[in-house]
C-alpha positions as CSV (number, residue, x, y, z in Angstrom):
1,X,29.0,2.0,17.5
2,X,30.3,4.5,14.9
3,X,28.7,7.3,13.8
4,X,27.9,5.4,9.8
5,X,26.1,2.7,11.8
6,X,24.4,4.8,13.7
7,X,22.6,7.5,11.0
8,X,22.4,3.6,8.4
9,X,20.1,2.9,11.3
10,X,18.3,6.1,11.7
11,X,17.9,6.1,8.1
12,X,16.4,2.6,7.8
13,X,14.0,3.4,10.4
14,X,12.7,6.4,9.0
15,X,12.2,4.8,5.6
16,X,10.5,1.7,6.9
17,X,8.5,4.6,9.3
18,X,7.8,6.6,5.5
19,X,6.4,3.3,3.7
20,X,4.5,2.3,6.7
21,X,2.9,5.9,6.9
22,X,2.5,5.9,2.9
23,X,0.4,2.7,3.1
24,X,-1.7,3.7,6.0
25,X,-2.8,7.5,4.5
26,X,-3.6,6.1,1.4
27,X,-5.5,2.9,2.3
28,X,-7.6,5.6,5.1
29,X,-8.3,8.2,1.9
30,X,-9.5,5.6,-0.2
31,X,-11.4,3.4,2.6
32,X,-13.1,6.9,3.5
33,X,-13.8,7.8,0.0
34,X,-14.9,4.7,-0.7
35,X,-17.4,4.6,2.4
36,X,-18.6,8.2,1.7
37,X,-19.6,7.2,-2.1
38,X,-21.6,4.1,-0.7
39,X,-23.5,5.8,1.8
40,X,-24.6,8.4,-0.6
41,X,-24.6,6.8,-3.7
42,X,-25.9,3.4,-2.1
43,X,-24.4,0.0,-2.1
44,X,-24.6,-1.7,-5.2
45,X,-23.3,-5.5,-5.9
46,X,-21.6,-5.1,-9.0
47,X,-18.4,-7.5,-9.8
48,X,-16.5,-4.5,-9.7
49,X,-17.3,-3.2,-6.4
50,X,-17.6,-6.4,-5.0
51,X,-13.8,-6.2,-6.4
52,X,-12.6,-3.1,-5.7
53,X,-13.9,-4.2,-1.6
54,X,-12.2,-7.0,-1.7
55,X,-8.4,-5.9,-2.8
56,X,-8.9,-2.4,-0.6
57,X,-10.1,-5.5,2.5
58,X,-6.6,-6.8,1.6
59,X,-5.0,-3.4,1.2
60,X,-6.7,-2.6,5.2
61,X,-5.2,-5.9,6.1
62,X,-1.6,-5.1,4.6
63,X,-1.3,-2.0,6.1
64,X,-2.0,-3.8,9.3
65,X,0.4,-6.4,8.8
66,X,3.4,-3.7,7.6
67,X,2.8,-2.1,11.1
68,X,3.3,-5.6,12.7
69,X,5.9,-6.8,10.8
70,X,7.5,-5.1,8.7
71,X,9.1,-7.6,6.1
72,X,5.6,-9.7,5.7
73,X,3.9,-6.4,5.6
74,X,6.3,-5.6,2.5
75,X,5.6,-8.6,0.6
76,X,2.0,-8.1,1.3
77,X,1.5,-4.5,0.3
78,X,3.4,-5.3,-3.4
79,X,1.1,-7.9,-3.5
80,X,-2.0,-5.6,-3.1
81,X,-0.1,-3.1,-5.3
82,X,-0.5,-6.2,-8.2
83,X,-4.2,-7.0,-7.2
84,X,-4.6,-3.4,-7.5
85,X,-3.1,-3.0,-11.1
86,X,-4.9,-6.6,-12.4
87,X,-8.4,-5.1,-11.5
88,X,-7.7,-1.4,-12.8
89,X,-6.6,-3.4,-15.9
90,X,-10.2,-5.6,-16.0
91,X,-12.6,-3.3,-14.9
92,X,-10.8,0.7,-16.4
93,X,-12.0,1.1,-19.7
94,X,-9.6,4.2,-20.7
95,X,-6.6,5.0,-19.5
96,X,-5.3,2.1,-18.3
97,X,-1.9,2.7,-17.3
98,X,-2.4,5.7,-16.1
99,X,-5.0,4.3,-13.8
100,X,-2.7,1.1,-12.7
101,X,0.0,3.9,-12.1
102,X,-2.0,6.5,-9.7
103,X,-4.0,3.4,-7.8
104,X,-1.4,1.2,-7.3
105,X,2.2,3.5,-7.5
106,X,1.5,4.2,-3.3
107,X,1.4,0.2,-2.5
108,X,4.7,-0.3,-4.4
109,X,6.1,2.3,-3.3
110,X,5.9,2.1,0.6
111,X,6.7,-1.6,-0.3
112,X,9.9,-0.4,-1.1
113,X,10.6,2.0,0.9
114,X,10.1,-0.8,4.0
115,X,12.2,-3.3,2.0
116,X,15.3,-0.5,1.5
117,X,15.2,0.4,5.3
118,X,15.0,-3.2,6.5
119,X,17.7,-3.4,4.8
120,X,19.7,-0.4,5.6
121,X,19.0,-1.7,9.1
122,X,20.2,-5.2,8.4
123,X,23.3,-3.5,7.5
124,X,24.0,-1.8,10.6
């Protein structure tokens, strides 16, 4: 094996290793945060929390998924990284994009940073 293999491999590793570890922290903060708000502030059954539970229950899943396989976990997390930006863009009343952007920008993100180093290690 030469030594361009070798570090195209190290490198895809590492970035499939970055997006899984992306996806996981921010999922934990959130889930966390999330939990911490409801046990203080109570549970309430609005349509947006019942919302906001139900893409973050994805997001869990996702993150799960990307550490068992990582191509399906790719698809999966940009397609909580969509869910994510649909209901900032129903339920945010101002501020918007910026709201899409900081919510959803981790999903997409470790999405493709899984995608680039499955395919740096396709390469090799």
């Amino acid at each position: 094996m030469n030594d361009g293999a070798d570090q195209g491999g190290r490198i895809g590793g590492l970035s499939v290793l970055a997006g899984r570890l992306l996806a996981t922290g921010f999922t934990a903060f959130f889930l966390l945060f999330a939990i911490g708000e409801a046990a203080t502030e109570g549970l309430g059954l609005s349509a947006e929390g019942i919302g906001v539970a139900t893409v973050f229950g994805l997001a869990a899943l996702s993150v799960i998924l990307a550490w068992r396989d990582a191509a399906l976990g790719a698809l999966a997390l940009a397609a909580v990284g969509l869910a994510i930006a649909v209901l900032v863009a129903v339920t945010a009343d101002t501020n918007q994009v910026r709201a899409m952007a900081i919510m959803s920008a981790p999903y997409f993100f470790s999405s493709i940073l899984i995608w680039f180093g499955l395919w740096r290690l396709a390469k090799t």
